[in-house]
N, C-alpha and C positions, 0 to 999 in steps of 0.2 A: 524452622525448616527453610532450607533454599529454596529459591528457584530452578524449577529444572534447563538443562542446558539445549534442550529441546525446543522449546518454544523462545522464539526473541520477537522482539517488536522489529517493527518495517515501517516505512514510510510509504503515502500514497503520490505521486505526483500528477498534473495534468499532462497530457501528452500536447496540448496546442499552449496555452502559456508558461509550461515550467515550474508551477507555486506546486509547493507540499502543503496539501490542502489535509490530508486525512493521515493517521495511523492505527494500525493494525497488530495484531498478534497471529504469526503462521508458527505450526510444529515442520521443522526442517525433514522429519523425517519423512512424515507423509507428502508432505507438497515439494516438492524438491527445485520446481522449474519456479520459474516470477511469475506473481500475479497480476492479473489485469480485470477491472473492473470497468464500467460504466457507472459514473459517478457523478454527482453535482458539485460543477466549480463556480466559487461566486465570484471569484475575479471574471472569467468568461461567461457568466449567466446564463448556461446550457448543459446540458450531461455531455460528459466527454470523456475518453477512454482515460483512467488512470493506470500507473505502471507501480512497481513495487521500486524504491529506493531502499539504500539501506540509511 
């Protein structure tokens, strides 16, 4: 079976150094805006807001 065309992977980035630290799976349908997390970056050694890349 496929995957459905619904769900795709994202990237997470750091919003103060830039590194795609994390990835993710969102359904397009339901979440339609970008996500944003509070997350641990080890390049900056602090939680720090990540954004959705694609």
């Amino acid at each position: 079976m496929a995957k459905s065309d619904k769900r795709v992977k994202v990237g997470m980035k750091c919003s103060d150094c830039s590194e795609k630290n994390y990835s993710t799976y969102k359904n397009k349908q339901n979440t339609a805006d970008k996500m944003n997390f509070n997350k641990y970056c080890p390049r900056c050694r602090k939680h720090t807001l990540h954004k959705e890349v694609k």
